[in-house]
Structure formats: structure tokens, C-alpha cells
N, C-alpha and C positions, 0 to 999 in steps of 0.2 A: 308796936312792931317797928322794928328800925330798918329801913331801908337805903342802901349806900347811893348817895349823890348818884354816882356814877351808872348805876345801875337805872336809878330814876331818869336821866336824862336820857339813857337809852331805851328806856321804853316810850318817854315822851315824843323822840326822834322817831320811833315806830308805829310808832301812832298816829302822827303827822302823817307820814308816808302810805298808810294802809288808809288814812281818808282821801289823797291822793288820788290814789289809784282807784278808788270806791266812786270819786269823783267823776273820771275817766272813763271808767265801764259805763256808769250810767247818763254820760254825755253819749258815748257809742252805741249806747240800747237807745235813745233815743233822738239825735241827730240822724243818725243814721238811714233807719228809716223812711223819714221823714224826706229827706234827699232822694234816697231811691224813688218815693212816690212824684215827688218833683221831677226828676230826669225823665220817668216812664211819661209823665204827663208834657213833658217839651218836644219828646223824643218817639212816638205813638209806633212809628215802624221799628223802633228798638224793642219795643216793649211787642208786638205780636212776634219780631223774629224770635226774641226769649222765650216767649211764650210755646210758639213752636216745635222748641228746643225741646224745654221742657215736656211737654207731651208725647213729643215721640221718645224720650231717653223713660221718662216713667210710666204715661197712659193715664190712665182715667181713676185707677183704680185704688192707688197709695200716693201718697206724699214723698216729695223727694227727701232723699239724705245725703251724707254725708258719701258716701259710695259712688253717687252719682258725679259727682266733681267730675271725675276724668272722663264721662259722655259727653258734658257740656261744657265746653270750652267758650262760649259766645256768653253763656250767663254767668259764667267766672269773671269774662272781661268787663261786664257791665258791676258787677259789683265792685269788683278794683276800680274801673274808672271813675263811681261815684267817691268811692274813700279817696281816690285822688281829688275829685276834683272839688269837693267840702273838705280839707284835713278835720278830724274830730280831736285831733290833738296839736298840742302847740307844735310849733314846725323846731322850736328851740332844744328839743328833750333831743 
């Protein structure tokens, strides 16, 4: 099967690009974390205010989701502050 030059090196370009990014996600799934558990533990009254948040926007009874964003604004800023304050990506992109 013959495949044109041209064609090959743009899938080889795509390919590069899609490990990239595969890189990246799974620096973010795991960085990530990792930092928050670190902040909550520097930062103890940050971490029961959230907590707080958290319980009264949801209760005892479900898991927060995605919906819940616009009740908690204090656990929004603590998850931005952590991705500020570790970038999990290079500052150059």
C-alpha cells in the first residue's frame, strides 16, 4: 500500500500532537490533585470554609456536580487558586 509523503508526515505531526496533549491531561489528573491535597493541608481554615460551602450548597446526601458551581463560589476560587498557584502546564504554550 503506498502512501504519499505528504500524507505520512501529517499524520506523524498528529500524532506527536495527540501524545502532547495525552501528556498534559494526565499531568492535570494527577498534579493536580495532588496540590489541592497540599494547599488544603497548609491552609486547614480554607479547607473547613470549603467544606462548609460544600455541605450546605449540597447536604449529606449526594455528591456535588457540575450544577453546583454557581452556589459555591469560595470552592471555585480555591480550585483556580491551586491551578494558579502549581501551573500544570508550561507557562510558554
Amino acid at each position: 500500500m503506498y502512501i504519499p509523503l505528504r500524507n505520512l508526515i501529517y499524520l506523524l505531526y498528529l500524532v506527536a500532537i495527540l501524545q502532547v496533549l495525552a501528556l498534559y491531561i494526565s499531568i492535570i489528573l494527577i498534579v493536580a490533585p495532588h496540590t489541592l491535597t497540599l494547599a488544603m493541608v497548609l491552609y486547614p481554615d480554607a479547607f473547613w470554609k470549603a467544606r462548609s460551602e460544600i455541605d450546605a450548597v449540597v447536604g449529606q446526601d449526594r455528591l456535588p456536580d457540575f450544577f453546583d458551581k454557581e452556589s459555591s463560589p469560595y470552592t471555585c476560587a480555591i480550585v483556580k487558586e491551586v491551578l494558579r498557584w502549581i501551573p500544570v502546564t508550561p507557562l510558554g504554550l
